[in-house]
N, CA, C and O atoms as a Maestro MAE file, in Angstrom:
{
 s_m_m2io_version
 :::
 2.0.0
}

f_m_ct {
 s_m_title
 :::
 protein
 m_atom[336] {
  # First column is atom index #
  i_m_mmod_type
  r_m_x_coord
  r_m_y_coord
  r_m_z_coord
  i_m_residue_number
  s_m_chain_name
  s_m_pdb_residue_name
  s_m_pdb_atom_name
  i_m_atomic_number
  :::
  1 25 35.952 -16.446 -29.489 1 A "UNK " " N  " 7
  2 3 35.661 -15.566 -30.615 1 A "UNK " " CA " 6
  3 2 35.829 -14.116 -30.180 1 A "UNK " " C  " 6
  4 15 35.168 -13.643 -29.256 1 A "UNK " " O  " 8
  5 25 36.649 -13.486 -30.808 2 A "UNK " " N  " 7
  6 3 36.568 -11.823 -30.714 2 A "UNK " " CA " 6
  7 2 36.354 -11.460 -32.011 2 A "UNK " " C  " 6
  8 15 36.781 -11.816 -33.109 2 A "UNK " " O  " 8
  9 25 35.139 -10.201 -31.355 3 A "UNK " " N  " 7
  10 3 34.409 -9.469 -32.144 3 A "UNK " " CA " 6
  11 2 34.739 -7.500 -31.998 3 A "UNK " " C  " 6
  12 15 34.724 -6.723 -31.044 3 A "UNK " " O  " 8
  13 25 34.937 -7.384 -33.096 4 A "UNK " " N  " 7
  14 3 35.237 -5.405 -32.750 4 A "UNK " " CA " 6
  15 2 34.855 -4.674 -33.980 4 A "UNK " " C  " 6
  16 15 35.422 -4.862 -35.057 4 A "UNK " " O  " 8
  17 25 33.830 -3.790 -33.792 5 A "UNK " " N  " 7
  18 3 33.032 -2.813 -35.030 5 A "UNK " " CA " 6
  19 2 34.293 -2.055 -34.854 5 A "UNK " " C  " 6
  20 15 34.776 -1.818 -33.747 5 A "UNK " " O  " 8
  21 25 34.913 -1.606 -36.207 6 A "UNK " " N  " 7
  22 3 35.494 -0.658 -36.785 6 A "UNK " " CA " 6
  23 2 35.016 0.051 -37.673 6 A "UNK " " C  " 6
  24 15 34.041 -0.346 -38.311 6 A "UNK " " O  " 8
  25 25 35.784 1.655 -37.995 7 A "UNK " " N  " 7
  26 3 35.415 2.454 -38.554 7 A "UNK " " CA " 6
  27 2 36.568 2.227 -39.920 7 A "UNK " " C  " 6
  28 15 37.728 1.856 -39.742 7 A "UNK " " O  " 8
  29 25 35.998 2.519 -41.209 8 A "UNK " " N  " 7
  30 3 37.084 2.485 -41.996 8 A "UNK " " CA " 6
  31 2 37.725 3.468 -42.617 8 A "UNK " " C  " 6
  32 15 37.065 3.866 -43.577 8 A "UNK " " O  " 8
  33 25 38.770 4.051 -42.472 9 A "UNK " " N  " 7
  34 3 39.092 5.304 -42.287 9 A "UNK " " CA " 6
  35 2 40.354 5.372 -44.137 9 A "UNK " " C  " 6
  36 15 41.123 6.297 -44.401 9 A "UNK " " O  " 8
  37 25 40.161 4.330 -44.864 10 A "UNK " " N  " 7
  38 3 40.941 4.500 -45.933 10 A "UNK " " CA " 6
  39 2 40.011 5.745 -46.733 10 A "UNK " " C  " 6
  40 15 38.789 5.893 -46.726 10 A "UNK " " O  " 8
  41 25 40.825 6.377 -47.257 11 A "UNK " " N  " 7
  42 3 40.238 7.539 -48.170 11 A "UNK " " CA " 6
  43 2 39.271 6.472 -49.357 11 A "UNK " " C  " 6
  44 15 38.261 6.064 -48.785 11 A "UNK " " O  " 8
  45 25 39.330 6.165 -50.239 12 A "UNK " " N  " 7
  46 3 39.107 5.295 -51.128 12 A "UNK " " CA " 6
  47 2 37.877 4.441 -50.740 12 A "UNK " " C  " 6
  48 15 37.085 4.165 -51.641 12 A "UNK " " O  " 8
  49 25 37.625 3.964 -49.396 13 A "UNK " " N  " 7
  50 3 37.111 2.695 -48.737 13 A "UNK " " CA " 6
  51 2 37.752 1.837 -49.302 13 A "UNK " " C  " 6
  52 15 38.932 1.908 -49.643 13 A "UNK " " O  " 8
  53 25 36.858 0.776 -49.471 14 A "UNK " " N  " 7
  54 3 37.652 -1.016 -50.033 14 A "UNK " " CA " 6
  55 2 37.300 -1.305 -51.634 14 A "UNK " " C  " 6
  56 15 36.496 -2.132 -52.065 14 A "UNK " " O  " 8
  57 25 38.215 -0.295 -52.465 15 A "UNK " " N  " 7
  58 3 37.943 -0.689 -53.907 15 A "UNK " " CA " 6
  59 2 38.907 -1.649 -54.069 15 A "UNK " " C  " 6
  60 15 39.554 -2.054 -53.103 15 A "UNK " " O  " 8
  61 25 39.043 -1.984 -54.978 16 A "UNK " " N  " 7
  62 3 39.547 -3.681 -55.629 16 A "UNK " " CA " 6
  63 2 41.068 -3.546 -54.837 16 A "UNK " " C  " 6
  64 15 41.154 -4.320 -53.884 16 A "UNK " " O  " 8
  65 25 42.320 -2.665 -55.080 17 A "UNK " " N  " 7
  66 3 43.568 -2.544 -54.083 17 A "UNK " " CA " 6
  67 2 43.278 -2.759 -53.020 17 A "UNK " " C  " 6
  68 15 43.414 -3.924 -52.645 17 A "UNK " " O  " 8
  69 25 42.738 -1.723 -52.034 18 A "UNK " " N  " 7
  70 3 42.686 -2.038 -50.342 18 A "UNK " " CA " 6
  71 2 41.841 -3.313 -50.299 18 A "UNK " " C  " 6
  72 15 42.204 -4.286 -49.638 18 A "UNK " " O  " 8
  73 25 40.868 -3.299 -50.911 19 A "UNK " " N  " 7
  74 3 40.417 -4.970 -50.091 19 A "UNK " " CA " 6
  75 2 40.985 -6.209 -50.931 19 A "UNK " " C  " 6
  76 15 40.498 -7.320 -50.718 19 A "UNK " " O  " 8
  77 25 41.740 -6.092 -51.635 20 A "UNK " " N  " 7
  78 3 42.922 -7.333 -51.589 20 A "UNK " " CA " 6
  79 2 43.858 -6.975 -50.728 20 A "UNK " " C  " 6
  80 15 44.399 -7.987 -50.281 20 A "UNK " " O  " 8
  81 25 44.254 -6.102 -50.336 21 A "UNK " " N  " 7
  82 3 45.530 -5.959 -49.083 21 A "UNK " " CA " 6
  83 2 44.884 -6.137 -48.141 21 A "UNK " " C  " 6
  84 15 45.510 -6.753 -47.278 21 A "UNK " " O  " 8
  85 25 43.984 -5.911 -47.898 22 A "UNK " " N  " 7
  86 3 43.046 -6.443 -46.484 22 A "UNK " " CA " 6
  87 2 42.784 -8.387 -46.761 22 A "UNK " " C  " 6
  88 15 43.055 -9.146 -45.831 22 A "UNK " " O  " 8
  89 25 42.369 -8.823 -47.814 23 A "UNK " " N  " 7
  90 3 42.189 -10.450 -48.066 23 A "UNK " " CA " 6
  91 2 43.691 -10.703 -47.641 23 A "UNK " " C  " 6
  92 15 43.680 -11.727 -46.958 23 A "UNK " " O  " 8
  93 25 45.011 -10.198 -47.752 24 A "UNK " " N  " 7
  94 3 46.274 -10.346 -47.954 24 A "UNK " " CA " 6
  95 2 46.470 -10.407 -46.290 24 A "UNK " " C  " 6
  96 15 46.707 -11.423 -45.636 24 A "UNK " " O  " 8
  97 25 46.370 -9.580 -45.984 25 A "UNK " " N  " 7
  98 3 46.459 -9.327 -44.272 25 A "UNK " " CA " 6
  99 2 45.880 -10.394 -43.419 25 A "UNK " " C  " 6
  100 15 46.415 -11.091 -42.557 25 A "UNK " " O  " 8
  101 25 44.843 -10.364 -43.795 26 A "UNK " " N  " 7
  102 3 43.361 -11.622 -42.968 26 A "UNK " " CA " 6
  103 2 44.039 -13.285 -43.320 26 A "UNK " " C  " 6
  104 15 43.947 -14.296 -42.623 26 A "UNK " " O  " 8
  105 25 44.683 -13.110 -44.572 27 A "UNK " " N  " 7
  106 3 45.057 -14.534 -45.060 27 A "UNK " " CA " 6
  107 2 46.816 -15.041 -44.242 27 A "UNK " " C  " 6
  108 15 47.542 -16.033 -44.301 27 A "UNK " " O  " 8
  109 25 46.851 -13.889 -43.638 28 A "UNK " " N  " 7
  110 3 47.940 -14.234 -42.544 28 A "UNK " " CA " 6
  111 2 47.936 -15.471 -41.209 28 A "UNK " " C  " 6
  112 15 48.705 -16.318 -40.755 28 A "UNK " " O  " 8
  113 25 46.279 -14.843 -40.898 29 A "UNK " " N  " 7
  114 3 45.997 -15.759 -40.113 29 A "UNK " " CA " 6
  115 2 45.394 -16.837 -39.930 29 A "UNK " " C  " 6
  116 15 44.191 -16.639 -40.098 29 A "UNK " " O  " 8
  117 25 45.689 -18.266 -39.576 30 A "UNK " " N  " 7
  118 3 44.757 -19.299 -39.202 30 A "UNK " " CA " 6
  119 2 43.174 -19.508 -39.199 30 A "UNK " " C  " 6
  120 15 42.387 -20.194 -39.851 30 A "UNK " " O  " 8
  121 25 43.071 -18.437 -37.980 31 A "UNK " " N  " 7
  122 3 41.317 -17.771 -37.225 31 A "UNK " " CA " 6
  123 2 40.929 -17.928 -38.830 31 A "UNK " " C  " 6
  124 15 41.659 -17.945 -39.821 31 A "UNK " " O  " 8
  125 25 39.125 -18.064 -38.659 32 A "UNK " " N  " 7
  126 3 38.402 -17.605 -39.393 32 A "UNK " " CA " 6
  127 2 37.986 -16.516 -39.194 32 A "UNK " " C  " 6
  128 15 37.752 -16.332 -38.000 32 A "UNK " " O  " 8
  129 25 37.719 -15.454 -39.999 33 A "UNK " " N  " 7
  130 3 37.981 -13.983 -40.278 33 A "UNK " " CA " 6
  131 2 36.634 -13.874 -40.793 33 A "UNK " " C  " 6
  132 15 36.421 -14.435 -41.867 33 A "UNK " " O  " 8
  133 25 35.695 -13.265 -40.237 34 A "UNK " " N  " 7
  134 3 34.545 -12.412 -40.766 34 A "UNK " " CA " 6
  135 2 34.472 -10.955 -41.172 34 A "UNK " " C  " 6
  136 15 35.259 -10.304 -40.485 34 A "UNK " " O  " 8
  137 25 33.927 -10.343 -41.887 35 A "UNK " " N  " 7
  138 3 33.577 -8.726 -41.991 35 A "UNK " " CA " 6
  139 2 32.309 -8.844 -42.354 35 A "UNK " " C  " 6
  140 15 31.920 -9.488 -43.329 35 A "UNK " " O  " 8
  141 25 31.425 -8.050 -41.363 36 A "UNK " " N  " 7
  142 3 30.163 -7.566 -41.365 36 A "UNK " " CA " 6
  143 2 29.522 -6.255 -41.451 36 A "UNK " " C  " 6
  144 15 29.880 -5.262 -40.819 36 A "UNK " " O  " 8
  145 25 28.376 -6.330 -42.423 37 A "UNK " " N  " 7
  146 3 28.161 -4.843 -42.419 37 A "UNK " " CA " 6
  147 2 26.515 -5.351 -42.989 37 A "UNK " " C  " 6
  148 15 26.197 -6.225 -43.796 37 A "UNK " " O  " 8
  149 25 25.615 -4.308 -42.115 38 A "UNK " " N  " 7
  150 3 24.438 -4.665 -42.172 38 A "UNK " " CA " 6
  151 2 23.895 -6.088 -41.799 38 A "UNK " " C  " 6
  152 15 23.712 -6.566 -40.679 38 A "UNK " " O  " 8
  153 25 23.721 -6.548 -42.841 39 A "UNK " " N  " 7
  154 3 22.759 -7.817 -43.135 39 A "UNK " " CA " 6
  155 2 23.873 -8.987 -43.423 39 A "UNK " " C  " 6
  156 15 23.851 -10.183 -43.133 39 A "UNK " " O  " 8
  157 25 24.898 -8.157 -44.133 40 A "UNK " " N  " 7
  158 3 26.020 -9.182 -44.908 40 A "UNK " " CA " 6
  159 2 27.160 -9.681 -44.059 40 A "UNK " " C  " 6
  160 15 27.446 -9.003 -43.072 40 A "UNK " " O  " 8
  161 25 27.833 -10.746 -44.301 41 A "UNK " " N  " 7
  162 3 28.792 -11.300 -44.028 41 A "UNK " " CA " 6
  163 2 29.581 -11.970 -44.614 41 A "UNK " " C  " 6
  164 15 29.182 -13.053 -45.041 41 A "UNK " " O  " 8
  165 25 30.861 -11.604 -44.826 42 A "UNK " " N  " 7
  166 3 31.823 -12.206 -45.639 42 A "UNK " " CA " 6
  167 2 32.997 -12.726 -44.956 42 A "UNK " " C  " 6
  168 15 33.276 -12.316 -43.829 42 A "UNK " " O  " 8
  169 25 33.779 -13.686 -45.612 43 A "UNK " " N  " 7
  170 3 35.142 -13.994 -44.998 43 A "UNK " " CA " 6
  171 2 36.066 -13.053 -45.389 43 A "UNK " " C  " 6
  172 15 36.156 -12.572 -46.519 43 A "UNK " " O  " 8
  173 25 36.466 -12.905 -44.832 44 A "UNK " " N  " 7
  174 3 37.960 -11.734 -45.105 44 A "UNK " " CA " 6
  175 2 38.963 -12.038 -45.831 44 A "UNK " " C  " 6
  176 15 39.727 -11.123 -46.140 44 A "UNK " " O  " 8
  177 25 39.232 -13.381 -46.293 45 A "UNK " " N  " 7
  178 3 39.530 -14.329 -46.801 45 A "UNK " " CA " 6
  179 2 39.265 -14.090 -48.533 45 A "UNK " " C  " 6
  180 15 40.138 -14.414 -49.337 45 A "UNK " " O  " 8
  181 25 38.474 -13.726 -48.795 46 A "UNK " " N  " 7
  182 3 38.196 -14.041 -49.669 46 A "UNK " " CA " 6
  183 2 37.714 -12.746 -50.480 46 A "UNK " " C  " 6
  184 15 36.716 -12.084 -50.197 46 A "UNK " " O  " 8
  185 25 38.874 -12.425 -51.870 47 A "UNK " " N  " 7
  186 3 38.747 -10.828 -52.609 47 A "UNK " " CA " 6
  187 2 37.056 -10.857 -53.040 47 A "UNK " " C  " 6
  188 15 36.301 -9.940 -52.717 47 A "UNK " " O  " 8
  189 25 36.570 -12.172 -53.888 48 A "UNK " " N  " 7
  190 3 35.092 -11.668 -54.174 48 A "UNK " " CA " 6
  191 2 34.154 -11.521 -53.505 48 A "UNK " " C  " 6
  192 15 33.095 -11.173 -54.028 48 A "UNK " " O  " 8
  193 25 34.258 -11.759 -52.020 49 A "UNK " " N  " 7
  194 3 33.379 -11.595 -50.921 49 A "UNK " " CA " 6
  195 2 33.807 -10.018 -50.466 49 A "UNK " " C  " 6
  196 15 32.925 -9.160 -50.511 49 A "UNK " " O  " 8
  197 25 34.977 -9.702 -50.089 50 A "UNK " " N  " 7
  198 3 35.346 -8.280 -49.841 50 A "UNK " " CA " 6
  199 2 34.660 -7.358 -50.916 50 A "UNK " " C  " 6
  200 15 33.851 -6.546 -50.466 50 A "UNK " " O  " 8
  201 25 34.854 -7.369 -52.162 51 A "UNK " " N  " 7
  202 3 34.302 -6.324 -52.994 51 A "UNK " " CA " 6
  203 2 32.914 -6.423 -53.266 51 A "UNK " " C  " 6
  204 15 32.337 -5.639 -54.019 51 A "UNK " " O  " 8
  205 25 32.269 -7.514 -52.582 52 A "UNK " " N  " 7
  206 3 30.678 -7.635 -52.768 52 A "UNK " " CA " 6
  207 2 30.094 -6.432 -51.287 52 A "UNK " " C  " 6
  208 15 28.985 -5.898 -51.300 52 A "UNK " " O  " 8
  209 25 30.663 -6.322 -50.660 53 A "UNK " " N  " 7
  210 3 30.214 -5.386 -49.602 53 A "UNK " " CA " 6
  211 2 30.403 -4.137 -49.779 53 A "UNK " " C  " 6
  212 15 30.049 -3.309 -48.940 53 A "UNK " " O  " 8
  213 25 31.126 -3.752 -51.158 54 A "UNK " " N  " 7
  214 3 30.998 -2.249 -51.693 54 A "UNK " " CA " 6
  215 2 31.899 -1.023 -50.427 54 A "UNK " " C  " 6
  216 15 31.705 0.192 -50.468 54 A "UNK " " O  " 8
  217 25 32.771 -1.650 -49.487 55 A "UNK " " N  " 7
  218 3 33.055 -0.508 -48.126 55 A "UNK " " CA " 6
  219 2 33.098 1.006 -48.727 55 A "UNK " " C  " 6
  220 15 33.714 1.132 -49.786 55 A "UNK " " O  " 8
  221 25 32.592 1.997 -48.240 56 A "UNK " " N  " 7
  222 3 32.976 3.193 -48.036 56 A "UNK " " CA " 6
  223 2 33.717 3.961 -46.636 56 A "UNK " " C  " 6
  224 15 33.485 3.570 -45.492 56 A "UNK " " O  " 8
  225 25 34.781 5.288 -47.007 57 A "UNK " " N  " 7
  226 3 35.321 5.430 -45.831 57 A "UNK " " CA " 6
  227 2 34.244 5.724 -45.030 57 A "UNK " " C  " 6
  228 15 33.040 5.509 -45.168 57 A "UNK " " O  " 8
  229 25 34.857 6.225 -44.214 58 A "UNK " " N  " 7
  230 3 33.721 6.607 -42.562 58 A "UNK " " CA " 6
  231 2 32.612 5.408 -42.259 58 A "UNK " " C  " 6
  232 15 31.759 5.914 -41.529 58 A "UNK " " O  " 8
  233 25 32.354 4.317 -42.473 59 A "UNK " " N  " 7
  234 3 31.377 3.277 -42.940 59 A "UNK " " CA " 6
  235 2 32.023 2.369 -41.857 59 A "UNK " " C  " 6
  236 15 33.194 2.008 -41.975 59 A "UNK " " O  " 8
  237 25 31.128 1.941 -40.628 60 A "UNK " " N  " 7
  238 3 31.207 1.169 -39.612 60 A "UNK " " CA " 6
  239 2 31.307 -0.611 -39.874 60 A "UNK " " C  " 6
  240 15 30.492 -1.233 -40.555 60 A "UNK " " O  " 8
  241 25 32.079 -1.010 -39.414 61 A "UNK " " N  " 7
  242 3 32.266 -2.612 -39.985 61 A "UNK " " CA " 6
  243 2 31.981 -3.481 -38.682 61 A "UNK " " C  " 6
  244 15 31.487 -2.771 -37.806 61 A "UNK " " O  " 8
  245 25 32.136 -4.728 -38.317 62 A "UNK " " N  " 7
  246 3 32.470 -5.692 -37.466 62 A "UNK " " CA " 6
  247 2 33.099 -6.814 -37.760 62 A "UNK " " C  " 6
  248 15 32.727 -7.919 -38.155 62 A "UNK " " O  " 8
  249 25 34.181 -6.308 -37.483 63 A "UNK " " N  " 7
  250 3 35.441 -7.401 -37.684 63 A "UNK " " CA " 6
  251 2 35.048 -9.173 -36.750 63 A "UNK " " C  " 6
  252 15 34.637 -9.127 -35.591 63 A "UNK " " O  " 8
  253 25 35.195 -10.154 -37.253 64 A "UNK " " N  " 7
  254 3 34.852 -11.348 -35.814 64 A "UNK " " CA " 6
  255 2 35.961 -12.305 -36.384 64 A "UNK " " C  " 6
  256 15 35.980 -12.604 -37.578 64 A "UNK " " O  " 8
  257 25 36.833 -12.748 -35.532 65 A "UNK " " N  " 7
  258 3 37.819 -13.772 -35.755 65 A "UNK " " CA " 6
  259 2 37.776 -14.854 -34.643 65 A "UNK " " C  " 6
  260 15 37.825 -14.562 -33.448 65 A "UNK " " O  " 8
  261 25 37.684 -16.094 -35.103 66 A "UNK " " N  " 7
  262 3 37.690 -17.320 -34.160 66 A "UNK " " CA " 6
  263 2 38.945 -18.330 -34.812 66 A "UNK " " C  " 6
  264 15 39.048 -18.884 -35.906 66 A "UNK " " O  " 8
  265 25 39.629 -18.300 -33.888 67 A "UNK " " N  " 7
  266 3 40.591 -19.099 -33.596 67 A "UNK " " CA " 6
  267 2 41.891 -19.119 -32.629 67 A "UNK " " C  " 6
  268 15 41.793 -18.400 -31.634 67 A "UNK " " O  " 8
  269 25 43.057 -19.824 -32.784 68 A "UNK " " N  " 7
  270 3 43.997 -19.798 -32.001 68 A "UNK " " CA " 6
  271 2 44.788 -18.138 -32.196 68 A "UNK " " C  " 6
  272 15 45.032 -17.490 -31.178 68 A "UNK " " O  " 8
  273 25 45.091 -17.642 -33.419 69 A "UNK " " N  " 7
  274 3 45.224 -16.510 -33.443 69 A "UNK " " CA " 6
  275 2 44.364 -14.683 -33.805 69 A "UNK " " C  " 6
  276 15 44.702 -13.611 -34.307 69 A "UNK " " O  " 8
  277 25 43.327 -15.202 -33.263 70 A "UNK " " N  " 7
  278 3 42.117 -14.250 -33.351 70 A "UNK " " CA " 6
  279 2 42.548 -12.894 -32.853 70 A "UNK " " C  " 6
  280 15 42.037 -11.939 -33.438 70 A "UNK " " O  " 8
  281 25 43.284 -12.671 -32.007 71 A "UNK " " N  " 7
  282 3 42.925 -11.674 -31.030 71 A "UNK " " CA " 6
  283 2 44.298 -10.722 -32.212 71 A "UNK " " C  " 6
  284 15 44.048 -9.595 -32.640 71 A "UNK " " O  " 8
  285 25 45.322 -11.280 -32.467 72 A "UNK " " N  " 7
  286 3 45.945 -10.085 -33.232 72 A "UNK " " CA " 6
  287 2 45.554 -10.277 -34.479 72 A "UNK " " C  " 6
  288 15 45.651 -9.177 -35.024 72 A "UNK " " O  " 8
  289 25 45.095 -11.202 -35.374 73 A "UNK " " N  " 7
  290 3 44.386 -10.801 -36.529 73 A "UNK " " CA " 6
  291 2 43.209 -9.400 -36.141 73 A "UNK " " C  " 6
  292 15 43.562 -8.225 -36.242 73 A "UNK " " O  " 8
  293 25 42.057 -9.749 -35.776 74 A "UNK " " N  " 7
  294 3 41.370 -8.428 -35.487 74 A "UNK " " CA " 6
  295 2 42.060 -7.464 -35.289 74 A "UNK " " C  " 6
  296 15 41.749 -6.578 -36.085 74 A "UNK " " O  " 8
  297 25 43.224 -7.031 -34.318 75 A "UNK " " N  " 7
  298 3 44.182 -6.015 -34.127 75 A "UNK " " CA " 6
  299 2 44.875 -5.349 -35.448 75 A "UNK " " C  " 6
  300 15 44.741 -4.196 -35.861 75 A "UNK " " O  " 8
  301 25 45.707 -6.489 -36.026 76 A "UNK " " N  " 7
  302 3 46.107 -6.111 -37.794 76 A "UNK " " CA " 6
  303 2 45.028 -5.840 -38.643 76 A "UNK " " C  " 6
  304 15 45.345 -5.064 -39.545 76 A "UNK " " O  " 8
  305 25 43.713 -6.259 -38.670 77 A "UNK " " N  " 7
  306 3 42.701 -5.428 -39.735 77 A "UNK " " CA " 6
  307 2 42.419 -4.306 -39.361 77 A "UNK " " C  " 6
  308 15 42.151 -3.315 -40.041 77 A "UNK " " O  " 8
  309 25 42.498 -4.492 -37.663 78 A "UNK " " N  " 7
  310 3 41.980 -2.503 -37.433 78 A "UNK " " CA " 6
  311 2 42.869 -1.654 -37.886 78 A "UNK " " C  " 6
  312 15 42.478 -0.592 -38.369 78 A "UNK " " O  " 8
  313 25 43.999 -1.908 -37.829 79 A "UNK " " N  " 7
  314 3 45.253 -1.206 -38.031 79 A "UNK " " CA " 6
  315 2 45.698 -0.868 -39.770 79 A "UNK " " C  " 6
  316 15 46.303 -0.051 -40.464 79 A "UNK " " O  " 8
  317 25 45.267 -1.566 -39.814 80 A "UNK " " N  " 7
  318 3 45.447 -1.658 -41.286 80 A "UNK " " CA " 6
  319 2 44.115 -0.681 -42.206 80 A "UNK " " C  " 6
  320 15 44.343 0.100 -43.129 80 A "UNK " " O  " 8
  321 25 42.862 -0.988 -41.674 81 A "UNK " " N  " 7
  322 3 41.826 0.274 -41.892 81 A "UNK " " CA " 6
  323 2 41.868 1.519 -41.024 81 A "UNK " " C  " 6
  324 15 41.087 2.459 -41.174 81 A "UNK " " O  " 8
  325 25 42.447 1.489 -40.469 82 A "UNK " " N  " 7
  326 3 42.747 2.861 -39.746 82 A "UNK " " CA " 6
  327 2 43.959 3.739 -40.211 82 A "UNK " " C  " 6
  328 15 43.820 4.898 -40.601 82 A "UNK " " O  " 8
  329 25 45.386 2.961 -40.122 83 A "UNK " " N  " 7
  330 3 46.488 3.854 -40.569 83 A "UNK " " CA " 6
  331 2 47.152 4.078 -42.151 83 A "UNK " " C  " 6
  332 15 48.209 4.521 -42.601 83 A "UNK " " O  " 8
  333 25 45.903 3.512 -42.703 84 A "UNK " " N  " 7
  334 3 46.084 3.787 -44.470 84 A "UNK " " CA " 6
  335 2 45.758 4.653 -45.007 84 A "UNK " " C  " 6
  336 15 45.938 4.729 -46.222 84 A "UNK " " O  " 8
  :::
 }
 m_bond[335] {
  # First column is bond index #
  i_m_from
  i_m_to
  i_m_order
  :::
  1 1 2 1
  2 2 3 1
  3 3 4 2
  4 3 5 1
  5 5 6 1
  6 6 7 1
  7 7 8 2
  8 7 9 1
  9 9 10 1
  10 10 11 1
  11 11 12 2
  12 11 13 1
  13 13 14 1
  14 14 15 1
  15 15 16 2
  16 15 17 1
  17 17 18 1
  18 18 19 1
  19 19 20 2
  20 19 21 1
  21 21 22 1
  22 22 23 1
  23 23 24 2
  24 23 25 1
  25 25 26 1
  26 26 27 1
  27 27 28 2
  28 27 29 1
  29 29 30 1
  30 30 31 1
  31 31 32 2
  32 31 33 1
  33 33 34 1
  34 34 35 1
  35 35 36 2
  36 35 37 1
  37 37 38 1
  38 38 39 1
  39 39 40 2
  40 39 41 1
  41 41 42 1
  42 42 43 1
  43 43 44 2
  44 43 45 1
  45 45 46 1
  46 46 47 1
  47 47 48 2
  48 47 49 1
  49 49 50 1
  50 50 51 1
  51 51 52 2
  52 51 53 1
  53 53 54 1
  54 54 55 1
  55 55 56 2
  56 55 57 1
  57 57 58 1
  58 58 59 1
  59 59 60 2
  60 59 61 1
  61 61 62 1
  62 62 63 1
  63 63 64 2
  64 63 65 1
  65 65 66 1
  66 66 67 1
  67 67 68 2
  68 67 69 1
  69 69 70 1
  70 70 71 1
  71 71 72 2
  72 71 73 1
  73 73 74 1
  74 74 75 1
  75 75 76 2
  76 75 77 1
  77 77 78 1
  78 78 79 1
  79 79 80 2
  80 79 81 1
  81 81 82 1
  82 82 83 1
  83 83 84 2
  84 83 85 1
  85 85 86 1
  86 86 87 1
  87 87 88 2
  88 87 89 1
  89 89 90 1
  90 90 91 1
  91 91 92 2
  92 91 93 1
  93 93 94 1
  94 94 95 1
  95 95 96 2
  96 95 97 1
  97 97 98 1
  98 98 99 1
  99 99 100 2
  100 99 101 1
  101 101 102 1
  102 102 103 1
  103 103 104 2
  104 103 105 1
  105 105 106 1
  106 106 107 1
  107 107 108 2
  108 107 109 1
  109 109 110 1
  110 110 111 1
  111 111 112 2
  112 111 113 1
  113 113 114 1
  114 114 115 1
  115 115 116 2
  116 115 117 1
  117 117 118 1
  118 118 119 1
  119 119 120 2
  120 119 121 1
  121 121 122 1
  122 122 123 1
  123 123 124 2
  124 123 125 1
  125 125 126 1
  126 126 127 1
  127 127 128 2
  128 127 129 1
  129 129 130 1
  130 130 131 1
  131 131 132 2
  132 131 133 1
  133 133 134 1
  134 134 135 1
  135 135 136 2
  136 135 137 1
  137 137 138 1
  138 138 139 1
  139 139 140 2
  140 139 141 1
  141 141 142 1
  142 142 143 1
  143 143 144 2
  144 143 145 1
  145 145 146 1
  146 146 147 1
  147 147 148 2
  148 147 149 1
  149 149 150 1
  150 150 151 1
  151 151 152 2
  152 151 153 1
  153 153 154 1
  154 154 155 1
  155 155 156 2
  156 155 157 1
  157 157 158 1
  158 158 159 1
  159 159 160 2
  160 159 161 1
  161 161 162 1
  162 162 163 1
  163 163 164 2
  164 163 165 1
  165 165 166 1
  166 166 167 1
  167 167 168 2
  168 167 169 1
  169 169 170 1
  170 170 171 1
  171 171 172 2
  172 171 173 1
  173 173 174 1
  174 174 175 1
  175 175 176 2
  176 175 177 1
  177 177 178 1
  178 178 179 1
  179 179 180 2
  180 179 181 1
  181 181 182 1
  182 182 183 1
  183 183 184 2
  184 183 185 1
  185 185 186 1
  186 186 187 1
  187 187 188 2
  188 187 189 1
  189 189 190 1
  190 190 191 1
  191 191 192 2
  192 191 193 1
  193 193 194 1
  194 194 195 1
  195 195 196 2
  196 195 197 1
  197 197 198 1
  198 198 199 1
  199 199 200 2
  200 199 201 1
  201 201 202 1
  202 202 203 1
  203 203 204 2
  204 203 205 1
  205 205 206 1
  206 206 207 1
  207 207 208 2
  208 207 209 1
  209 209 210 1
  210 210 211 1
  211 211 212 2
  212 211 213 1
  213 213 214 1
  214 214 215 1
  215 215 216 2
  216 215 217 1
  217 217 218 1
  218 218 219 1
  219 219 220 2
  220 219 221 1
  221 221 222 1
  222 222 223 1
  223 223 224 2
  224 223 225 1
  225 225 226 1
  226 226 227 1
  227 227 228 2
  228 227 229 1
  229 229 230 1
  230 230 231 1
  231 231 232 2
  232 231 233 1
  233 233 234 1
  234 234 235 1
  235 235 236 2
  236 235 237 1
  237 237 238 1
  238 238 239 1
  239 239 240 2
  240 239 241 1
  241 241 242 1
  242 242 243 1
  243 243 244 2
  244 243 245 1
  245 245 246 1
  246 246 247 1
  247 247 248 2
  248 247 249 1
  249 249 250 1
  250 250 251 1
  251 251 252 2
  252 251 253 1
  253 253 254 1
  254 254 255 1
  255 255 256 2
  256 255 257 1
  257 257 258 1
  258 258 259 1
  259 259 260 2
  260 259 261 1
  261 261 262 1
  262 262 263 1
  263 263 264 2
  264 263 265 1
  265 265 266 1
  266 266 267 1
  267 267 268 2
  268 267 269 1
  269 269 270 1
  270 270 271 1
  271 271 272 2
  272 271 273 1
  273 273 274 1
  274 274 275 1
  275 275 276 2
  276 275 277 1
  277 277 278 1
  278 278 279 1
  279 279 280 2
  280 279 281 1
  281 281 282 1
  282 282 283 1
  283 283 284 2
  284 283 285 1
  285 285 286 1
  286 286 287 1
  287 287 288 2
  288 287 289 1
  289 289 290 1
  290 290 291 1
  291 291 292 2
  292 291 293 1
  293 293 294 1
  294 294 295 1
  295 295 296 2
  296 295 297 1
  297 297 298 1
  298 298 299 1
  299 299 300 2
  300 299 301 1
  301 301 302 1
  302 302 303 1
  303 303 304 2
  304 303 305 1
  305 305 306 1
  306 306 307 1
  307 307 308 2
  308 307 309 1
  309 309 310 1
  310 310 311 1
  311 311 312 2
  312 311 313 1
  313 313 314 1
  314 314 315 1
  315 315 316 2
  316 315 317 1
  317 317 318 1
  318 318 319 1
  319 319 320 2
  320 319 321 1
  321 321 322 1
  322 322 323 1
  323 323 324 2
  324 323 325 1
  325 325 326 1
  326 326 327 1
  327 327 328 2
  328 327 329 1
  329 329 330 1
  330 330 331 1
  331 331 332 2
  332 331 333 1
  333 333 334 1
  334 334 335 1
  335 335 336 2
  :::
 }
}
């Protein structure tokens, strides 16, 4: 399992567009795909779980992916909240 807190650096945070391109991205990979924030946990996987966590920019996350391709899924979500 790899785990990595990111910062989310989209202007916008995760309104209904970016966090379906983020469900879009995550649904690339195999791994099961978590996003955590606070208390909550959602699959990445999944648009009505993404927009239940409300993201704002500057707003610290923890990405966790378990599986055979974990290690560059986590890599493509950071990348993807960072260079948007």
């Amino acid at each position: 399992m790899v785990r990595k807190t990111v910062t989310v650096e989209l202007a916008s945070g995760l309104e209904a567009r970016p966090a379906a391109m983020l469900v879009q991205v995550a649904s690339q990979y195999d791994s099961n795909i978590y996003v955590e924030v606070d208390s909550k946990r959602v699959n990445a996987k999944s648009i009505m779980g993404m927009m239940t966590l409300g993201l704002t920019a500057g707003e610290s996350i923890t990405i966790s992916a378990d599986g055979a391709d974990e290690d560059q899924a986590v890599s493509d979500i950071e990348k993807y909240l960072s260079n948007n």
